[in-house]
C-alpha positions in Angstrom: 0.0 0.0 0.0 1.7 3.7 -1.1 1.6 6.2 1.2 -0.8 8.5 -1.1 -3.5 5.4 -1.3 -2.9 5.6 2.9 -3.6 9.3 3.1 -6.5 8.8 0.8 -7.8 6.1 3.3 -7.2 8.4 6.2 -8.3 11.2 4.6 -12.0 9.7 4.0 -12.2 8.2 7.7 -11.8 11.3 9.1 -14.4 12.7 6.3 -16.9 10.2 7.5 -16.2 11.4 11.5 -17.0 14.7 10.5 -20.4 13.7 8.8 -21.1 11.6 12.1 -20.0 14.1 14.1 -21.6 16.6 12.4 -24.9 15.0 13.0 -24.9 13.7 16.5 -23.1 16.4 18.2 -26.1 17.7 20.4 -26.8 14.3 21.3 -23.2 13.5 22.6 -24.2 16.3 25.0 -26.5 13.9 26.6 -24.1 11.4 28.0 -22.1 14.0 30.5 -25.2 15.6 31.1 -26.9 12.4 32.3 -23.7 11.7 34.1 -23.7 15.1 35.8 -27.4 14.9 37.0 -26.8 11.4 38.8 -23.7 12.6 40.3 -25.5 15.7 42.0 -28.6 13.4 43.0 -26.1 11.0 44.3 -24.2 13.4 46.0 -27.7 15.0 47.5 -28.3 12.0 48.7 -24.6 11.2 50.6 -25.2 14.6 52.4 -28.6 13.4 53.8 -27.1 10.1 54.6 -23.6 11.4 56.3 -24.5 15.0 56.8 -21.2 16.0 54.2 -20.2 15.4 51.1 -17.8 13.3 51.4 -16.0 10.3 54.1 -13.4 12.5 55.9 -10.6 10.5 57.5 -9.4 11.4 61.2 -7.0 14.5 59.6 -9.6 16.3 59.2 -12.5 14.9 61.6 -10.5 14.9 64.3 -9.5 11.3 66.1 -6.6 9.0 66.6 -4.3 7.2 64.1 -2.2 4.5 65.8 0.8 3.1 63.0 1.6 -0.7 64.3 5.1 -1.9 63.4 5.8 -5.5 63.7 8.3 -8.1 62.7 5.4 -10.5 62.7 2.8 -10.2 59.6 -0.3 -8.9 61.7 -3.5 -10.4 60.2 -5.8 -7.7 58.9 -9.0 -9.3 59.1 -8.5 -11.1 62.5 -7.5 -7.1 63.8 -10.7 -6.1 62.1 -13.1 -8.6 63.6 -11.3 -8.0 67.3 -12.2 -4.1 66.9 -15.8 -4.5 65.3 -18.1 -3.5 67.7 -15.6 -2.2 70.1 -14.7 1.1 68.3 -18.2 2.8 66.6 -15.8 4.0 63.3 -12.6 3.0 62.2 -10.3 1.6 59.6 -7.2 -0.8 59.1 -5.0 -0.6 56.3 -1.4 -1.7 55.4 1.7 -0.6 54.8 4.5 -2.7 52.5 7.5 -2.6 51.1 7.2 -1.8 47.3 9.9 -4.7 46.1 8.9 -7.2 48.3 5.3 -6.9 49.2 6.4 -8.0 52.6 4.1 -6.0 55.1 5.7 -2.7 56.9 3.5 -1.7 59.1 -0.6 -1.7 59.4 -2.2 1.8 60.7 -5.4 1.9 62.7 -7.7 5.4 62.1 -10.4 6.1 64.9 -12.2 8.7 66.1 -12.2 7.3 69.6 -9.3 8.1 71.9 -6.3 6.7 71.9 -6.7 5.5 75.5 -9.5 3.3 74.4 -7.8 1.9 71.1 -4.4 1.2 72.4 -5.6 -1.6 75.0 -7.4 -3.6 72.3 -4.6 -3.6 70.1 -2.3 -4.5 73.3 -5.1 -7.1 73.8 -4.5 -8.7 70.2 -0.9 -8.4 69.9 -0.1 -9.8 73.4 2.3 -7.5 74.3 2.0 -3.5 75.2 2.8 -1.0 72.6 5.6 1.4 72.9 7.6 4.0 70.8 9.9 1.5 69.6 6.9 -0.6 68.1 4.1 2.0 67.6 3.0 5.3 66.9 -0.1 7.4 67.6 -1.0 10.5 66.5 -4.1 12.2 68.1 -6.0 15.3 66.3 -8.4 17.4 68.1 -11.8 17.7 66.6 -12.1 21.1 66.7 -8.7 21.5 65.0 -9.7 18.8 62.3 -12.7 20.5 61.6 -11.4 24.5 61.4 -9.0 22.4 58.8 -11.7 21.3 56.7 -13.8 24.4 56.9 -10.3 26.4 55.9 -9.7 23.6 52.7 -13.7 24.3 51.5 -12.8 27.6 51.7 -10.2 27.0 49.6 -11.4 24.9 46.6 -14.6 27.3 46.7 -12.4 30.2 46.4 -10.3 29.0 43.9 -13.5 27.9 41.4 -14.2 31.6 41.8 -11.1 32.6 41.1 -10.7 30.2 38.3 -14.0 31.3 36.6 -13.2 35.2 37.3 -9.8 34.4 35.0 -11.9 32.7 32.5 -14.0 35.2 31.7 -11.8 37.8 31.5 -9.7 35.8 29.1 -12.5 35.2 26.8 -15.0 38.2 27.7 -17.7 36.1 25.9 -20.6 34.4 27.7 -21.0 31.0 26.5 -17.2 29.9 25.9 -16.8 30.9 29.1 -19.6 29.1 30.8 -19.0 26.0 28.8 -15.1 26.3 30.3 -16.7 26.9 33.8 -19.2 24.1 33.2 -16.7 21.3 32.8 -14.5 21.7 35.6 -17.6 22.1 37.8 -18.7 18.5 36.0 -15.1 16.9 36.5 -15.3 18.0 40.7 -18.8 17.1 41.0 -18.3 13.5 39.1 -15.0 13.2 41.1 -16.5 13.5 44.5 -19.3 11.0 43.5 -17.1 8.4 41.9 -14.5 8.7 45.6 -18.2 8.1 47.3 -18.9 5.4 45.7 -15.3 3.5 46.1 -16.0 4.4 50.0 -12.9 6.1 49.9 -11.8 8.5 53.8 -11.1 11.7 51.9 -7.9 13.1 54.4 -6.4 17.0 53.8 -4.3 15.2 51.0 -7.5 14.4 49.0 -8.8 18.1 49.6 -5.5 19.1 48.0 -6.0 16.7 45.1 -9.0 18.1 44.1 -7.7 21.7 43.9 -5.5 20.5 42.0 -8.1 19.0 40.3 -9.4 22.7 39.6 -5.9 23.4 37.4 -5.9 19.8 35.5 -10.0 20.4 34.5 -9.2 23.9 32.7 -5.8 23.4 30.9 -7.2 21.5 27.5 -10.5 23.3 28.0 -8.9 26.9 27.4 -6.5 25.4 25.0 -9.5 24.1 22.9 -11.5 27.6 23.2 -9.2 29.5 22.5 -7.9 27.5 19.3 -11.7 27.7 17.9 -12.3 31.1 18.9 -9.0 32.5 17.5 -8.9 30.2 14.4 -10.9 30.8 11.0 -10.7 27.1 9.6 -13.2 24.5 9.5 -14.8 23.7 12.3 -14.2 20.2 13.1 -10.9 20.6 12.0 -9.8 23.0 14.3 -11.3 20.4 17.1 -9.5 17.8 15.7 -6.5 19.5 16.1 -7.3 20.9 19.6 -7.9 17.1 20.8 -4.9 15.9 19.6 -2.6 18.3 21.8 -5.3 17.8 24.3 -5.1 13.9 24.5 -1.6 13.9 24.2 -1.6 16.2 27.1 -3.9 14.8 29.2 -2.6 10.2 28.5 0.7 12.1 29.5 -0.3 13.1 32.5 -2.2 9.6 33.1 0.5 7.3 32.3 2.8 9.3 34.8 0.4 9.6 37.6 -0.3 5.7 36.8 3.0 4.7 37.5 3.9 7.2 40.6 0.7 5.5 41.8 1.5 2.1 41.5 4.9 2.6 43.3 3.6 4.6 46.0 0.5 3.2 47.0 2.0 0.5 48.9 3.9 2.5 51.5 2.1 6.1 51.4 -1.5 6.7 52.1 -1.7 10.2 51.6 0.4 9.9 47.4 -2.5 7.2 47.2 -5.2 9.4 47.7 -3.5 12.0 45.8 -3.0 10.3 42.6 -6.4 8.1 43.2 -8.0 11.7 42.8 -6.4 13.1 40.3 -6.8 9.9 37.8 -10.1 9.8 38.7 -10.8 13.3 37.4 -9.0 13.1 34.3 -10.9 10.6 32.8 -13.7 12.4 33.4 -12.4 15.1 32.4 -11.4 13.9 28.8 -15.5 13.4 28.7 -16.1 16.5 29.5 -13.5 18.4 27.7 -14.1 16.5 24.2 -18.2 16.3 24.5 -19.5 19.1 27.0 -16.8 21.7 26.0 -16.3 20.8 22.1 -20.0 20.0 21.9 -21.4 23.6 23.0 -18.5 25.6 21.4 -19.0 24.0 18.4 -23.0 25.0 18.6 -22.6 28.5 19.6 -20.0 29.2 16.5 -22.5 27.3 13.9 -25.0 29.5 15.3 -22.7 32.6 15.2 -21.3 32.6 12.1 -24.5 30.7 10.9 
């Protein structure tokens, strides 16, 4: 096969995209809708059920987190049943070593006092617990909660702040919105999706999700401003945003992928980072490529008629 009969092949794919896409744009616009509208009923309904909007570890509830370390493996779900029933909330995860998988050390989250955890766990070791073998960190639940209030403060702010900057970049109404639309879609379907896995969202996943804020808007203003500024075709000049776009954003995937994978053994809080942040992307490739593309490409049809 030549290289011109390639091109030709290539040439009438994309020509048979367009015609698709031409057609069935508007009802692309359906599928992140439809996602955003479960994700704020789900989300409507995690508030009635937990009075919040999301699990919130002891960092920013307020409670005790004793770290166990112990040259014998410590069984997870034996530890688990021993404190069922004992302690109202908690949780039990491990820590290993990345080359090995051998376990490290297993930390125990509570909002109870560490005067009441730390004689169960004595209990189910069989021996008492010390600095050489143990650590506990305590965190008042006044101080967790000013935290959290402070961090809510802070995404909201910055989702201002964001918009504000978009608008005055593009000083035109619906460009903008769509812009403001999807990283509102790719927090909202974020925090639903981190519900759902029954993840404890600590300060680190607050973080995450501001960061969240930066990753959301990046290919959306690259993409708006490409169409806006650009007098070719249409779907060409999409086709040429996405490219940079997806490029862009699997970059960023494949790298947080990785980090994750060696991290998540022996760090909680890179875990919940990266968890977060992966989470988001992909849904913010859907929102980018069919909320964004979708209603810019609308409003200029309609524009330049």
């Amino acid at each position: 096969m030549t290289e011109e009969t390639l091109n030709e092949i290539i040439e009438g794919k994309e020509k048979s995209f367009a015609k698709w896409y031409d057609k069935n744009y508007k009802l692309l616009l359906l599928i992140p809708l439809i996602l955003l509208i479960l994700s704020l009923g789900y989300l409507g309904y995690f508030y009635q059920e937990n009075n919040d909007f999301i699990k919130k570890d002891v960092s920013l509830t307020g409670g005790t987190s004793i770290t166990l370390f112990s040259e014998s493996k410590i069984n997870l779900n034996q530890l688990e049943n021993v404190l069922t029933g004992k302690l109202s909330d908690f949780s039990v995860r491990e820590l290993s070593d990345f080359r090995t998988g051998k376990q490290k050390a297993v930390v125990i989250e509570s909002q109870e006092d560490a005067s009441i955890i730390k004689p169960l766990l004595e209990e189910f070791l069989g021996y008492s617990l010390d600095e050489t073998n143990s650590s506990i960190e305590s965190t008042g639940s006044t101080l967790g909660d000013s935290f959290y209030k402070q961090l809510q403060f802070a995404i909201l702010l910055s989702f201002i702040m964001m918009a504000i900057v978009v608008f005055i970049i593009f000083r035109t109404l619906v460009p903008s919105f769509a812009v403001v639309l999807s990283a509102f879609a790719d927090i909202v379907m974020t925090l639903a999706m981190v519900n759902i896995l029954g993840m404890r969202v600590s300060s680190a996943g607050i973080i995450a999700l501001l960061m969240l804020i930066g990753y959301s808007v990046d290919s959306d203003i690259m993409l708006t401003t490409r169409l806006l500024k650009r007098r070719d075709n249409i779907n060409k000049k999409i086709w040429g945003a996405f490219k940079t776009g997806m490029t862009m954003t699997i970059t960023s995937i494949i790298a947080l992928s990785v980090t994750l994978f060696i991290t998540q053994t022996f760090s909680e809080v890179l875990r919940q980072i990266f968890t977060i942040l992966l989470i988001g992307l992909g849904f913010d490739i859907l929102n980018t490529w069919t909320t964004n593309s979708s209603i810019l490409k609308w409003y200029l049809e309609k524009k330049h008629g």
